[in-house]
C-alpha positions in Angstrom: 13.6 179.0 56.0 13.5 181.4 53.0 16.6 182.5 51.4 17.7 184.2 48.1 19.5 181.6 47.2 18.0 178.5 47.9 18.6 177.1 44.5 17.3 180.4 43.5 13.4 181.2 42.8 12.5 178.7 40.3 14.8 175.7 41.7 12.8 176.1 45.4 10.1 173.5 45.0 12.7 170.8 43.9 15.3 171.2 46.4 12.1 170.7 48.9 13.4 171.7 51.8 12.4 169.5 54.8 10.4 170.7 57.9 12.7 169.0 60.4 11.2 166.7 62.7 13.6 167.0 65.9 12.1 168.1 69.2 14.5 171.1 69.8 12.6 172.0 72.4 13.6 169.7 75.2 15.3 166.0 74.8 17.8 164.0 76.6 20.8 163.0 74.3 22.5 159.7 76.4 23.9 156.3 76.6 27.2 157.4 75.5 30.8 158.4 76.3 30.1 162.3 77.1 33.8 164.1 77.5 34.6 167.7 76.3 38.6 165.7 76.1 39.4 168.8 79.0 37.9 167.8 82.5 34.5 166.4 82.3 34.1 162.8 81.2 30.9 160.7 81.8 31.0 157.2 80.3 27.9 156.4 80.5 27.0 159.8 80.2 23.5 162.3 79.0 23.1 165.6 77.8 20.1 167.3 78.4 19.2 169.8 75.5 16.8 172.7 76.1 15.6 175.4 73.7 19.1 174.9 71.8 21.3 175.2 75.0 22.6 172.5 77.2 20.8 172.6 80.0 22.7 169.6 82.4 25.4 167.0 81.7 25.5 163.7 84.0 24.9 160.1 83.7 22.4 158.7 82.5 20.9 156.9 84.7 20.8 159.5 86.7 19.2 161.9 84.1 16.3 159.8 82.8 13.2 160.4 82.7 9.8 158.8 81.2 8.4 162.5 80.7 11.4 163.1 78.5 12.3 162.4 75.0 15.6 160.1 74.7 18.2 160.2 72.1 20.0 157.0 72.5 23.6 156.7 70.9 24.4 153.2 71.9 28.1 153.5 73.4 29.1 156.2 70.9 31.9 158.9 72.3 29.9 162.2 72.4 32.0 165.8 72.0 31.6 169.0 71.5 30.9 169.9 67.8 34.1 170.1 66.0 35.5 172.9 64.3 37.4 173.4 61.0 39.8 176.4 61.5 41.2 177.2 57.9 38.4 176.0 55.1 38.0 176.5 51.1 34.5 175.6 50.6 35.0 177.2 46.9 37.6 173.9 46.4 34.5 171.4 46.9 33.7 171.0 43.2 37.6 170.9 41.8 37.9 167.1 42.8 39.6 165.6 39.9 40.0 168.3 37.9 43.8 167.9 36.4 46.1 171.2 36.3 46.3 173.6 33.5 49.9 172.9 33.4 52.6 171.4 35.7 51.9 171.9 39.7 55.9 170.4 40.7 56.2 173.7 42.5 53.6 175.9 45.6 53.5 178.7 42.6 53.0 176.3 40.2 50.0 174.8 41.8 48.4 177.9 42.3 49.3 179.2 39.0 47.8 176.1 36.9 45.1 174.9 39.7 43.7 177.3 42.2 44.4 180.6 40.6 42.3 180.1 37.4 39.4 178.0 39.2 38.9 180.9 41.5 38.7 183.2 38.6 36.1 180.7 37.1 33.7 181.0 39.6 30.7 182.3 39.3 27.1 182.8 42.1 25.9 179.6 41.5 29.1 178.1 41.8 30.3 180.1 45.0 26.8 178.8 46.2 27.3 175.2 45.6 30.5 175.0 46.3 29.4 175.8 50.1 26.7 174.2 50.4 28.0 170.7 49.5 31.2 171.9 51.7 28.9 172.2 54.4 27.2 168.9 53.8 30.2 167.5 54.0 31.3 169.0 57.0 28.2 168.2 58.7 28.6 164.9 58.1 31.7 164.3 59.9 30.7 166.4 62.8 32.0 169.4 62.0 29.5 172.4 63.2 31.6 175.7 62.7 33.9 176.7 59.7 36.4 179.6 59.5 36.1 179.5 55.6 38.8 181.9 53.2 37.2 182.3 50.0 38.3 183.5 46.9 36.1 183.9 43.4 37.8 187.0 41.7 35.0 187.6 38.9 32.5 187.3 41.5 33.6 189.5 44.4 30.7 191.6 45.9 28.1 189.8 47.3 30.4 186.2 47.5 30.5 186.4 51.0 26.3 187.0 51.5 25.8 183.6 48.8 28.4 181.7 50.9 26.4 182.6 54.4 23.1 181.8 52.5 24.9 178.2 52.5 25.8 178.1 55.7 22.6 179.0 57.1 21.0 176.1 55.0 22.8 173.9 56.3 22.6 175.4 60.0 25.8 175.4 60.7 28.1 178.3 62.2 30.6 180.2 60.3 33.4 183.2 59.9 33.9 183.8 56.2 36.2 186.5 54.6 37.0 187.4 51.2 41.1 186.6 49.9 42.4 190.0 49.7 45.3 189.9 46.7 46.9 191.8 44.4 47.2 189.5 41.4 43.9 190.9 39.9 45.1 194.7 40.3 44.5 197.7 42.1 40.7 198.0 41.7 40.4 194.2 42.5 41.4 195.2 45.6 39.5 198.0 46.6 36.2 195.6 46.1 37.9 193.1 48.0 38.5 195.3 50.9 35.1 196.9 50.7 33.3 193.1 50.6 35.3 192.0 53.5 34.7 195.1 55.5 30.7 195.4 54.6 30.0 191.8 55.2 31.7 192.0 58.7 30.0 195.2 59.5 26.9 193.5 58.7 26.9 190.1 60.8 28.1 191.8 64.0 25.5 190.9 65.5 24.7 187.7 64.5 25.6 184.5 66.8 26.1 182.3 63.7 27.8 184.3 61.0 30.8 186.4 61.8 33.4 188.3 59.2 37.2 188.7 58.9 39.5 190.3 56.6 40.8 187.8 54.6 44.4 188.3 53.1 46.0 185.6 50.2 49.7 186.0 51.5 52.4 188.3 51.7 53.8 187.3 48.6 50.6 188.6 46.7 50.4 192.1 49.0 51.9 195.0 48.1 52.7 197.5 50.5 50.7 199.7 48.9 47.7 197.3 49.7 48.9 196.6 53.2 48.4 200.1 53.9 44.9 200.4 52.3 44.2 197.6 54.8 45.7 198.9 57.7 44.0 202.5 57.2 40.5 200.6 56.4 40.5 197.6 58.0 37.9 198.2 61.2 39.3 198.1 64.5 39.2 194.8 66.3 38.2 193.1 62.8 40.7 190.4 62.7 42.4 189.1 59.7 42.7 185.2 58.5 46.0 184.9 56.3 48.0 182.7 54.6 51.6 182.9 56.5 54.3 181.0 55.9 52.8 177.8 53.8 55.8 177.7 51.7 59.1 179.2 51.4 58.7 181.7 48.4 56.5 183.7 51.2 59.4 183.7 53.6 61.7 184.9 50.7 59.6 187.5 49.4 59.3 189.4 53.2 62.6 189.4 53.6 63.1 190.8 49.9 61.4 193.8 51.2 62.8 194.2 54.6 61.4 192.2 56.8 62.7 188.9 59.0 59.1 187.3 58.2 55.5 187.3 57.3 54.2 188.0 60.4 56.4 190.5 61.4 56.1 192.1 58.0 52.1 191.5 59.0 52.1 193.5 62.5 54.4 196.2 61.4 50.8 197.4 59.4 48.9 196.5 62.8 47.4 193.5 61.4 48.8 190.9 64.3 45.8 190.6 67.3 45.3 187.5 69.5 42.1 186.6 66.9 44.2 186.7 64.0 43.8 183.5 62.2 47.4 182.4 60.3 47.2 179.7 58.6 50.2 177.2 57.9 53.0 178.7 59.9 56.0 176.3 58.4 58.3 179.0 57.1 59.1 181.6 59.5 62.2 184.0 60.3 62.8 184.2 64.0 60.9 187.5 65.2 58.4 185.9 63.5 58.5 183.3 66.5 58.5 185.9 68.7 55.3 187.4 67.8 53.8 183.7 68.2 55.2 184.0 71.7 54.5 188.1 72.6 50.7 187.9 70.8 49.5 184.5 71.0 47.2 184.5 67.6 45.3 182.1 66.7 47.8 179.8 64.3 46.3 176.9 62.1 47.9 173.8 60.8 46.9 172.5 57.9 48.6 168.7 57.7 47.3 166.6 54.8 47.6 170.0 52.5 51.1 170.3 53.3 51.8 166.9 52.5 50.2 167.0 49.2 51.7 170.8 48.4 55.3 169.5 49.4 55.7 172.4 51.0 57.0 170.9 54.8 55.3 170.9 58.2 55.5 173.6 60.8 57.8 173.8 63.8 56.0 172.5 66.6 58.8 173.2 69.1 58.7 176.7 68.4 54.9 177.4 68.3 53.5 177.1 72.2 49.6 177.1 70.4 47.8 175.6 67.8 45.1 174.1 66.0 44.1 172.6 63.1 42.1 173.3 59.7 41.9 171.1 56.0 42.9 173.7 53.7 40.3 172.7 51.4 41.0 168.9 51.6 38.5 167.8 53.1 35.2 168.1 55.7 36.6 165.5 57.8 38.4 167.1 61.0 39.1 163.6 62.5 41.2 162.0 59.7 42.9 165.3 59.3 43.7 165.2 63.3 45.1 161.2 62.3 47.0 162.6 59.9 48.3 165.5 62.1 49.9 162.6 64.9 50.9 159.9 62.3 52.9 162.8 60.3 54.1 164.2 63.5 55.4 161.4 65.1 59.1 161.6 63.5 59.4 164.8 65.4 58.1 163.6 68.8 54.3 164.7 68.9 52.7 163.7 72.2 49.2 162.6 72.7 49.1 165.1 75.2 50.1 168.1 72.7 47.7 166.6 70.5 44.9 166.7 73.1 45.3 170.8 73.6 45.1 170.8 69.6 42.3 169.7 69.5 40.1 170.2 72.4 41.9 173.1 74.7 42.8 175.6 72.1 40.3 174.9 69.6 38.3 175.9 72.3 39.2 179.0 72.6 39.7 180.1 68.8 36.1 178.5 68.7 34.8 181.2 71.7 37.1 184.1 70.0 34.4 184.5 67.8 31.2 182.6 69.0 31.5 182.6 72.8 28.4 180.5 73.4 30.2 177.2 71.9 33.1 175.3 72.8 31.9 174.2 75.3 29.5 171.5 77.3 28.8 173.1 80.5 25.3 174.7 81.0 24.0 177.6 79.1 26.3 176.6 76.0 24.8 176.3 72.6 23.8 172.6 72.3 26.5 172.0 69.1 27.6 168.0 69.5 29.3 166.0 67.6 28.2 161.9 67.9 31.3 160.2 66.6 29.7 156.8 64.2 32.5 155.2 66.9 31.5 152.2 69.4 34.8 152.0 71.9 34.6 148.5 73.0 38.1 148.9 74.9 38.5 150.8 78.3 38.4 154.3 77.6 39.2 157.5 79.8 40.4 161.1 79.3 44.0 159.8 79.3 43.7 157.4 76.3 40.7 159.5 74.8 42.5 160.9 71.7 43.7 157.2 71.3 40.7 156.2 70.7 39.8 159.2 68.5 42.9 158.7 66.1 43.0 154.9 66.0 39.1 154.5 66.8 37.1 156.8 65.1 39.5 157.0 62.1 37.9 158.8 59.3 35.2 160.8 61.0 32.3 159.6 60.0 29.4 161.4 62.7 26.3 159.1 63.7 24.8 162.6 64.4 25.6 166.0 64.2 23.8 168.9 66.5 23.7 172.5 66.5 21.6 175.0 68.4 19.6 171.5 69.6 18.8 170.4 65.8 20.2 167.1 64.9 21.3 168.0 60.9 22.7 165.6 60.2 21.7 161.7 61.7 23.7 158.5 60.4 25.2 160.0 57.4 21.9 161.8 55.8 20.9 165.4 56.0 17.5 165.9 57.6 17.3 169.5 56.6 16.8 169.1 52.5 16.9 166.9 49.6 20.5 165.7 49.3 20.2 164.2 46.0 18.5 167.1 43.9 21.1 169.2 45.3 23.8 166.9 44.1 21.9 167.0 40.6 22.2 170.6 40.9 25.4 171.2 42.0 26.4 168.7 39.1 25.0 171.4 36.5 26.7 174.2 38.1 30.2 172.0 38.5 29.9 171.2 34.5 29.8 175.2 34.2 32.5 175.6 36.3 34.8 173.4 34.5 33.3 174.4 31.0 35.0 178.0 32.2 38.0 176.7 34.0 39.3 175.0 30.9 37.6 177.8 28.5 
């Protein structure tokens, strides 16, 4: 696989990129607990992987055959890859860095944290950044990412380096560009134009797809909404920030609206693929937008723990799914996180299952229609959960087992397209440790310039 920015030119023949060795041609995957967590459960259950597609799902005994390669995973629960819904792969280097000053307050933390790391990030950062994201992600099963990015000295051509990343590491994303006004009115215009270029230009792919990524209300003028509404394509949907803490609330209504997202649609901007991420502080036509349009609406639970900035209404939000914020690659400790933190206001294994198998489901085929999904003719993206069940399990106690079982995530293998990626916590598509000693150069830079 050749790309620009393999660890550019000269850095090529020490990543040493591996020929991978899987037959994607035709295998059986089996000896496990195959369910999609909706209506098909098999627990002794095969998957039979042709070309990059499933080709048949059933049991395994029924399935084998000595002509036919066998992928045995030994009792583990088998699903369909997971997905990550509201991502900052630019955050993956920022572990441990402290705060340019106090971070008591949302404003504050993106004042002294997340504000000036963004501005300190440069191409080889943006690069790394993903690509170790993506690692990450891989490694806990993860196998799509809808990824807002922000690196405000590096804006056009971000979005390219980050899908050069991605397609390292194989895996399926939609990336956008955080549109703000914090870095003034030209900053803008390139971060419209990026956004709008790089979704004009991966319409076609099946792996990389583009949306219009906005910071918040609070940091969008109307001047700027109304650039984006006149230039924004049609059908190009948007992935926001909407709600996460209460200063956005305050500032819509400061300028005439009951809300972000009904300041949002009144410039057009609300579709049934718009992503909105957070969704805790809301006015009340806000909640009926939720109800009337039906977006796509992200919670983000171990961030808003950590930002103090509350937990969103589940009573009033029929739909939802969930993302890291940046936290972490690891969607099933987020999803433990999610029911533990929700219990004191009644969550339900039941609302947890359409969380995170129903309606990710669909946000999933919103924008790649071939996945989310194990029937026939679906891309072959699975996720092997490093998880041996040894009580009874069904489809009733399934996400049980997921939140108590599985715990933090860890995949025993990770598939997608029919190329296992990832197998028992190591990469098979590159050198993992040269790109850690890489990545390790670039993150000095990057803090070198954060603190500079």
């Amino acid at each position: 696989m050749h790309c620009k920015y393999v660890i550019y030119e000269e850095k090529v023949e020490k990543i040493k990129l591996k020929q991978n060795n899987n037959d994607k041609k035709k295998y059986l995957l089996g000896g496990g607990i195959v369910t999609d967590g909706v209506s098909i459960f098999f627990e002794n259950g095969a998957v039979l992987i042709e070309d990059g597609k499933i080709a048949r799902i059933g049991k395994t005994e029924k399935m084998m055959d000595p002509g036919l390669k066998f992928v045995d995973v030994g009792g583990r629960i088998v699903l369909q890859g997971l997905l990550n819904a509201h991502h900052h792969l630019y955050s993956s280097m920022a572990v441990g860095v402290t705060p340019l000053g106090q971070t008591d307050k949302f404003k504050q933390i993106l004042e002294n944290l997340w504000w000036p790391w963004d501005k300190a990030l440069d191409e080889d950062a943006v690069y790394f950044s993903a690509l170790l994201g993506a690692i990450d992600s891989l490694k806990h099963g993860v196998t799509t990412i809808f990824d807002h990015h922000a690196s405000m000295n590096f804006v056009r051509g971000s979005l390219s380096v980050i899908a050069d990343a991605i397609n390292i590491a194989g895996m399926k994303a939609l990336l956008c560009f955080e549109t703000s006004d914090r870095m003034g009115e030209r900053a803008v215009e390139e971060q419209i134009a990026e956004n709008i270029e790089f979704y004009e230009s991966n319409r076609d792919s099946d792996r990389i797809a583009g949306a219009f990524g906005l910071h918040a209300n609070l940091t969008l003028s109307q001047n700027t909404l109304k650039k984006v509404e006149k230039l924004k394509p049609h059908g190009m949907p948007i992935h926001v920030h909407c709600g996460e803490d209460i200063s956005d609330l305050t500032y819509c209504v400061s300028q005439g609206y009951e809300g972000p997202i009904q300041r949002l649609h009144s410039f057009g901007l609300v579709t049934q693929k718009s992503i909105l991420a957070h969704c805790i502080h809301l006015g009340d036509a806000d909640y009926e937008l939720l109800r009337k349009i039906r977006p796509i609406v992200v919670s983000n639970p171990e961030s808003n723990a950590n930002n103090l900035v509350g937990s969103m209404d589940r009573s009033r939000i029929d739909s939802y799914i969930l993302g890291t914020d940046g936290m972490t690659g690891d969607m099933i400790a987020t999803s433990r996180a999610h029911y533990i933190l929700g219990k004191k206001s009644g969550i339900e294994f039941g609302e947890f299952r359409r969380a995170f198998f129903d309606d990710r489901y669909r946000a999933q085929r919103a924008f790649f229609p071939k996945t989310g999904s194990l029937k026939p003719g679906s891309a072959a993206d699975i996720a092997v959960l490093d998880y041996i069940p040894v009580a009874p399990i069904d489809i009733d106690n399934l996400m049980g087992h997921i939140v108590f079982g599985a715990k933090n995530g860890r995949a025993y293998l990770t598939i997608i397209d029919g190329e296992i990626l990832c197998r028992q916590g190591q990469i098979t598509f590159a050198d993992e440790s040269e790109i850690v000693y890489r990545a390790k150069n670039a993150a000095k830079r990057q803090i070198g310039r954060f603190y500079g």
